[in-house]
C-alpha positions as CSV (number, residue, x, y, z in Angstrom):
1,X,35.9,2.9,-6.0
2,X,32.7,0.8,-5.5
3,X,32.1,-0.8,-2.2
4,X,33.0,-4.3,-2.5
5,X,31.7,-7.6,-0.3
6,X,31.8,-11.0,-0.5
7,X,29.2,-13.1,-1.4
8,X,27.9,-15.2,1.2
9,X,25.0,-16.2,0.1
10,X,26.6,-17.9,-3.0
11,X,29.2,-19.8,-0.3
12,X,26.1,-20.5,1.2
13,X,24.9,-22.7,-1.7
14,X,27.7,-23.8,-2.9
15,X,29.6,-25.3,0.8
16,X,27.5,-26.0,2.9
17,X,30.2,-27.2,5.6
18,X,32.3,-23.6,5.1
19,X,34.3,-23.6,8.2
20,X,35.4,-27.5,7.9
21,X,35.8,-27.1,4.0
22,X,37.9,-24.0,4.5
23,X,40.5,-25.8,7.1
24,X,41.1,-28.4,5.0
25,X,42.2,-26.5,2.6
26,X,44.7,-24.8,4.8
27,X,42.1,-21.5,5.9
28,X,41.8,-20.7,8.9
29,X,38.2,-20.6,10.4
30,X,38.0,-17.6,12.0
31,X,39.6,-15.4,8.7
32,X,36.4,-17.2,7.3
33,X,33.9,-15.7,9.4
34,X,35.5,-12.7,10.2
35,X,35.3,-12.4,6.4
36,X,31.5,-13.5,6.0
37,X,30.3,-10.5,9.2
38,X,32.2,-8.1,7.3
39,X,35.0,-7.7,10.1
40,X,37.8,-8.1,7.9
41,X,37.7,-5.7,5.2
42,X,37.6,-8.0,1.7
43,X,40.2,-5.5,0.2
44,X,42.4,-6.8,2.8
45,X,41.9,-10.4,2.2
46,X,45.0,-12.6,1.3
47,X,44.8,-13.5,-2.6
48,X,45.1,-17.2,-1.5
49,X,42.0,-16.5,0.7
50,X,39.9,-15.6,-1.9
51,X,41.3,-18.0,-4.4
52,X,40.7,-21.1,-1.6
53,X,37.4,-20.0,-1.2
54,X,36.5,-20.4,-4.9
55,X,38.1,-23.4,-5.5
56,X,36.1,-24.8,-2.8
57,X,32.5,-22.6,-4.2
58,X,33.7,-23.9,-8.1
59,X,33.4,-20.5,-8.9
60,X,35.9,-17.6,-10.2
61,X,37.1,-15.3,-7.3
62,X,35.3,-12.5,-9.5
63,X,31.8,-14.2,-8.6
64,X,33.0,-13.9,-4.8
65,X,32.4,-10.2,-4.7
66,X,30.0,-8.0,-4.9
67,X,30.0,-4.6,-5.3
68,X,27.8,-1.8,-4.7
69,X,26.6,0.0,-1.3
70,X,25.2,-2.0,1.6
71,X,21.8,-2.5,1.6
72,X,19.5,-1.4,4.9
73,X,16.4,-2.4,6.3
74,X,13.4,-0.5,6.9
75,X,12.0,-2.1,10.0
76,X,8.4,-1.9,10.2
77,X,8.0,-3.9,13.3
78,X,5.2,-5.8,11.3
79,X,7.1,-9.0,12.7
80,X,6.0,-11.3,9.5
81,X,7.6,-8.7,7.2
82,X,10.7,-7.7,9.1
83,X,11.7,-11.8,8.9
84,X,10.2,-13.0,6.4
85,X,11.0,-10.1,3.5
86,X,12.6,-7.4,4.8
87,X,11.5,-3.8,3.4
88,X,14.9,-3.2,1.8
89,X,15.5,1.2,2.1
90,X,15.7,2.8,-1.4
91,X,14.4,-0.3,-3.3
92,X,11.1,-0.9,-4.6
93,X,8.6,-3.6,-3.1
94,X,5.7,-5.6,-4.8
95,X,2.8,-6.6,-3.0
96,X,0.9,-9.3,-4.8
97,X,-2.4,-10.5,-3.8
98,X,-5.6,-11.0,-4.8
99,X,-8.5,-8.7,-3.8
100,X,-9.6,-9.0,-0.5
101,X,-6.4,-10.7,1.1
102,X,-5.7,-7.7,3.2
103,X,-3.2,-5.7,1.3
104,X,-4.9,-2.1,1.8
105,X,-5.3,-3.0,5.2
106,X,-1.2,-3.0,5.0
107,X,-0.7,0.0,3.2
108,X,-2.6,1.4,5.7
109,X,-0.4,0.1,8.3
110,X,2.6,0.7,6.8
111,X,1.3,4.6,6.8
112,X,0.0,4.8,10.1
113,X,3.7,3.6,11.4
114,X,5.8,5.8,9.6
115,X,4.1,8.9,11.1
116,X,5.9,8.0,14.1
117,X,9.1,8.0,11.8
118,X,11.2,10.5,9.6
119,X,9.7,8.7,6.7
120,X,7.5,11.0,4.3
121,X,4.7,9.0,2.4
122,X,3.6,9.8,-1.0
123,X,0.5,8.1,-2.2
124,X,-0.1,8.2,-6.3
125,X,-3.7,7.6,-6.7
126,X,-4.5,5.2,-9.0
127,X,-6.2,6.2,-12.3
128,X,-9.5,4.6,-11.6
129,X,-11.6,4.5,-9.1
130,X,-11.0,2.1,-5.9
131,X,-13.7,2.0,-2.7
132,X,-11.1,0.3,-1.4
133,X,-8.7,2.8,-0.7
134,X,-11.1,5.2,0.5
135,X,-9.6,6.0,4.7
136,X,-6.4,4.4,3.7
137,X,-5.1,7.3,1.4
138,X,-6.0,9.9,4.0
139,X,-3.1,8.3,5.9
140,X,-0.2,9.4,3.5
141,X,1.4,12.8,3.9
142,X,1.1,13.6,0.6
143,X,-1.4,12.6,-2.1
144,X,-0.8,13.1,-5.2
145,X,-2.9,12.2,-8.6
146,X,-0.5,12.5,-11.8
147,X,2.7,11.7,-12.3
148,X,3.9,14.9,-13.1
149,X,2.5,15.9,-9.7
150,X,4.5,13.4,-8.4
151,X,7.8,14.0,-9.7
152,X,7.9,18.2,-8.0
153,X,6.6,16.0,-4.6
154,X,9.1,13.9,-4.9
155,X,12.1,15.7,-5.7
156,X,10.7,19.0,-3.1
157,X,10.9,16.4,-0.5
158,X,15.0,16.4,1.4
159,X,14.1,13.7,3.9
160,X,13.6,10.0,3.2
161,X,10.6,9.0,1.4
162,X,8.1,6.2,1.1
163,X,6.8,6.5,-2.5
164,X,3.3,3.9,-3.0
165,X,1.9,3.6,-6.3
166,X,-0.5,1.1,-7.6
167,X,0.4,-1.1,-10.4
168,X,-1.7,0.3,-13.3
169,X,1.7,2.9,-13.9
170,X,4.0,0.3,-13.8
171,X,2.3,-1.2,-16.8
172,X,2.1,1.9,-18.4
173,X,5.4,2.5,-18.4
174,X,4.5,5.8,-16.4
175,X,6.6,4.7,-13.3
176,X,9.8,3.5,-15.3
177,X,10.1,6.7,-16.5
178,X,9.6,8.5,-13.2
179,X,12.5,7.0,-12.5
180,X,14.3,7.8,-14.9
181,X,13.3,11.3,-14.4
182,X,14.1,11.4,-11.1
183,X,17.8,9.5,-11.8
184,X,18.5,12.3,-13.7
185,X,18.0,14.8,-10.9
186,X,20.1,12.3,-8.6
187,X,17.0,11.4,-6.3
188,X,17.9,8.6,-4.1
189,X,16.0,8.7,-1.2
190,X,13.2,7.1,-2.3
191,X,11.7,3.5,-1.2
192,X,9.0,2.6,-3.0
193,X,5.8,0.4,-2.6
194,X,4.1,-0.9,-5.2
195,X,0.3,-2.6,-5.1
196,X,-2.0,-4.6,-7.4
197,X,-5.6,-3.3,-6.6
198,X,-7.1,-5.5,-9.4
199,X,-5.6,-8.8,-8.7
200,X,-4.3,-9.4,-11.6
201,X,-0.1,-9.8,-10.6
202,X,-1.1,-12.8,-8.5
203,X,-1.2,-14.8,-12.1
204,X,2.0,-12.7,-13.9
205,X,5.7,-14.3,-13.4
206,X,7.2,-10.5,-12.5
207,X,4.2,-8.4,-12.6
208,X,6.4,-5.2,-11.6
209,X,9.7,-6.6,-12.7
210,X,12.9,-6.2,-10.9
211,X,12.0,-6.2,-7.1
212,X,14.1,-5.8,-4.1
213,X,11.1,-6.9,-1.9
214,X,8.5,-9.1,-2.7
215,X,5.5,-9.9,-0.2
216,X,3.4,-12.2,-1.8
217,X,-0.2,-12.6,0.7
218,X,-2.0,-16.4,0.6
219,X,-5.1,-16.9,0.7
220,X,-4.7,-19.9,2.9
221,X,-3.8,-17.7,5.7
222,X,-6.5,-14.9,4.4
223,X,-9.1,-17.6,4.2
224,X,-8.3,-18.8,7.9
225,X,-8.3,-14.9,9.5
226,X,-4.6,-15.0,10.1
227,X,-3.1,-11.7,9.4
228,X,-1.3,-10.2,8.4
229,X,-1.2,-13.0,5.3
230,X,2.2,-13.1,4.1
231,X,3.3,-16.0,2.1
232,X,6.8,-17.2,4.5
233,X,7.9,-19.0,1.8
234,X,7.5,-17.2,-1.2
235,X,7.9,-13.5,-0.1
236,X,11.4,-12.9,0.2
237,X,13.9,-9.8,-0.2
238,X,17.8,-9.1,-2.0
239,X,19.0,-8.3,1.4
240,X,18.2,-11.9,2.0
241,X,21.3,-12.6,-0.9
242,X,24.3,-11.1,1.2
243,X,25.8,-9.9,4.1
244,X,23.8,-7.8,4.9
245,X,21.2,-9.6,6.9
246,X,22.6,-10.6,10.1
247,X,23.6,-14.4,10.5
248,X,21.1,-15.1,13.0
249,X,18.6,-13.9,11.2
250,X,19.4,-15.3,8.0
251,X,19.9,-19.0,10.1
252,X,16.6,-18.6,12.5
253,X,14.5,-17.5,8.6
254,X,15.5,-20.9,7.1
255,X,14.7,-22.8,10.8
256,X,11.3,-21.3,10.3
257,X,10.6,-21.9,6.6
258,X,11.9,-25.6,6.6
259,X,9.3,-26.2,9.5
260,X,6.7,-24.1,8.1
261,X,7.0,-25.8,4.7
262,X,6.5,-29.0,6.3
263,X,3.9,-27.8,8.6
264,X,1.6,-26.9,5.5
265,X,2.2,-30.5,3.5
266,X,0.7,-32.2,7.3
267,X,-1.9,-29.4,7.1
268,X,-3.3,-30.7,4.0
269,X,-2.9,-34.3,5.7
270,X,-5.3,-32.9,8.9
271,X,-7.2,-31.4,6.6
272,X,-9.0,-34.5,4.8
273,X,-8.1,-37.1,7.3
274,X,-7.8,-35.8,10.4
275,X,-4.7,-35.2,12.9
276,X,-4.7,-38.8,14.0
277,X,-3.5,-39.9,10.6
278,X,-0.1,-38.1,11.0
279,X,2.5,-40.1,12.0
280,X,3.8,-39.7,15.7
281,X,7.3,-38.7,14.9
282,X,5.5,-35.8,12.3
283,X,3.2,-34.6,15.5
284,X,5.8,-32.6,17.3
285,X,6.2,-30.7,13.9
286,X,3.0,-30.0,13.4
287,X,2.3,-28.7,16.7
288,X,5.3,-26.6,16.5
289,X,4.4,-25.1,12.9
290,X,1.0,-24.4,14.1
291,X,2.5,-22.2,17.1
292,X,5.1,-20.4,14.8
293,X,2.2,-19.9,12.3
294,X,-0.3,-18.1,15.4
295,X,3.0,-16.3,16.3
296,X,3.1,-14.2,13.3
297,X,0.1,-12.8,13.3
298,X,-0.4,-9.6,14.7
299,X,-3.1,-7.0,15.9
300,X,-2.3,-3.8,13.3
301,X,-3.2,-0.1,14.5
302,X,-5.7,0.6,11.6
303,X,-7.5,-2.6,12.5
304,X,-8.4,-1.7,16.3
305,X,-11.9,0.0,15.8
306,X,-12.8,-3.8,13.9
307,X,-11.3,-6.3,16.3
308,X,-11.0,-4.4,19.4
309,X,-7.6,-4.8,20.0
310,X,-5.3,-2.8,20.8
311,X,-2.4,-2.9,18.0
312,X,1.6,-4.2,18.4
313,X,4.5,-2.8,17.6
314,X,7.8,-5.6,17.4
315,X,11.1,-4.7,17.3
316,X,13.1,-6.7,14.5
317,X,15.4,-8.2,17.9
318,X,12.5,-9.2,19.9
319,X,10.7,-11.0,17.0
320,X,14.1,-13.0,16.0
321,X,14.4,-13.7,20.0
322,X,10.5,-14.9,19.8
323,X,11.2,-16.9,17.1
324,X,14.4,-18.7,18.5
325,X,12.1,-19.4,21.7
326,X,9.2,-21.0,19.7
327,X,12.0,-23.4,17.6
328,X,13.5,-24.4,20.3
329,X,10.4,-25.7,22.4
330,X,10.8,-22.9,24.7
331,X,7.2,-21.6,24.3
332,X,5.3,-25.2,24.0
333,X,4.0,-23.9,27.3
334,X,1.7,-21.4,25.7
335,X,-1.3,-22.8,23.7
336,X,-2.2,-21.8,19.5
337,X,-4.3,-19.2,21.1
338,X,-2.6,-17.3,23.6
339,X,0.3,-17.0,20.4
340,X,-2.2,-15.7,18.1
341,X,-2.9,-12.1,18.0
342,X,-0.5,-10.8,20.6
343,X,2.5,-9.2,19.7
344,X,5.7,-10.2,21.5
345,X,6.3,-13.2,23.5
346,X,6.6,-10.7,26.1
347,X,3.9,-9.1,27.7
């Protein structure tokens, strides 16, 4: 029997005010909760339970469950992507960007760090030639440069493996059926990456189709040196959909996107008129955007020998315990600068 779960993020939508809507109704708060963490089994649930609850969503008791196996995080201590669009394990992950926004610089990353893990990375090389990549492929454990190739790699390998192809295969209809090929030998230990070299997904609607990870990069941030340049509001992961992405987190990433969202709309404000046209009760929000904006970015490994400094590692905990910090106006002591570029808020 498939694992089943219930599906928070659609009571999420749907009541905002859960615990207050669910009393009314007779339900008692902490059967609610306990049911959203995952602490009371949902095969256990009381029929009533369930049926309450989707009265109150509007929604059959069947669209209150999902089934399936829980989905896990990779943490890459890249603190942008671990809160932003976590790197769900077994799924596959599109990086879109435009040339020159600093995806192979995170490929390279991503590399570099699992070395230091149980991870195995397989690099496909694209069909055409990319200066690009050249150092950054030398980083993978295993390069390959046909599919065929890739498909004894990948099912030789009995560990975990981070599979990173460029998007030219996907369009060729090479990669689905890789994947096909290696569903039929009952392969699932593969998470894979897949990248844009030429640019061209930035102007597609679902340039590698079904994701469980997207990080779109902006060329705002790219344009202004802060890197790594992930979009915080449009990149965004499935794990983001459930229960499985702890509460805090889930809370802390829709603190920081609200504020970031309104951040950029005074940004543009500053921009052509200067900060002494935004409104005094707007200032303390753009102040505090432009903090949690420096706070993201981060010195990478690959990237030491260019900026001379020394790269950062973040745990997933201590980058949702920064971010708390920052919201709450517990870090308005440090300045734009001393956030940018340093890892955590602990030195």
């Amino acid at each position: 029997m498939d694992d089943i779960r219930l599906n928070v993020a659609l009571l999420r939508r749907k009541v905002p005010n859960l615990t207050s809507a669910a009393k009314s109704i007779g339900i008692r708060p902490a059967t609610v909760s306990n049911l959203c963490t995952g602490k009371i089994d949902l095969g256990k649930a009381e029929v009533r339970t369930l049926v309450g609850l989707a009265i109150l969503a509007n929604c059959s008791v069947d669209d209150l469950i999902i089934r399936g196996e829980k989905l896990n995080v990779i943490e890459t201590k890249i603190k942008t992507l671990d809160f932003f669009a976590p790197l769900v394990k077994g799924g596959t992950t599109g990086l879109v960007a435009r040339p020159g926004m600093g995806q192979v610089v995170i490929l390279a990353e991503l590399m570099h760090r699992f070395k230091e893990s149980d991870y195995t990375t397989v690099f496909l090389l694209p069909t055409t030639n990319h200066p690009e990549l050249e150092g950054t492929t030398e980083l993978a454990d295993i390069v390959t440069a046909t599919i065929d190739e890739t498909f004894l790699k990948l099912t030789s390998q009995n560990g975990d493996v981070i599979f990173i192809s460029d998007k030219s295969f996907n369009s060729s209809g090479e990669l689905l059926d890789l994947q096909e090929r290696l569903v039929a030998e009952r392969v699932q230990n593969i998470t894979t990456i897949l990248v844009d070299l030429s640019g061209e997904a930035v102007d597609e609607e679902m340039p590698y189709g079904p994701l469980e990870t997207l990080w779109q990069l902006d060329a705002d941030l790219a344009t202004r040196h802060q890197y790594p340049a992930i979009h915080p509001i449009y990149s965004t992961s499935s794990i983001l959909e459930g229960i499985d992405l702890d509460q805090r987190h889930f809370n802390l990433r829709q603190r920081a996107q609200k504020l970031l969202r309104r951040y950029r709309e005074l940004r543009s404000v500053v921009a052509v008129h200067g900060i002494e046209k935004i409104p005094a009760v707007e200032l303390e929000t753009y102040n505090l955007g432009e903090r949690l904006e420096a706070y993201f970015t981060q010195p990478l490994f690959v990237a030491e020998a260019y900026t001379g400094q020394q790269g950062k590692a973040v745990s997933m905990s201590q980058t949702l315990q920064d971010v708390e910090h920052i919201l709450d106006g517990e870090a308005d002591h440090l300045s734009v600068e001393e956030l940018r570029y340093r890892g955590s808020l602990v030195l």
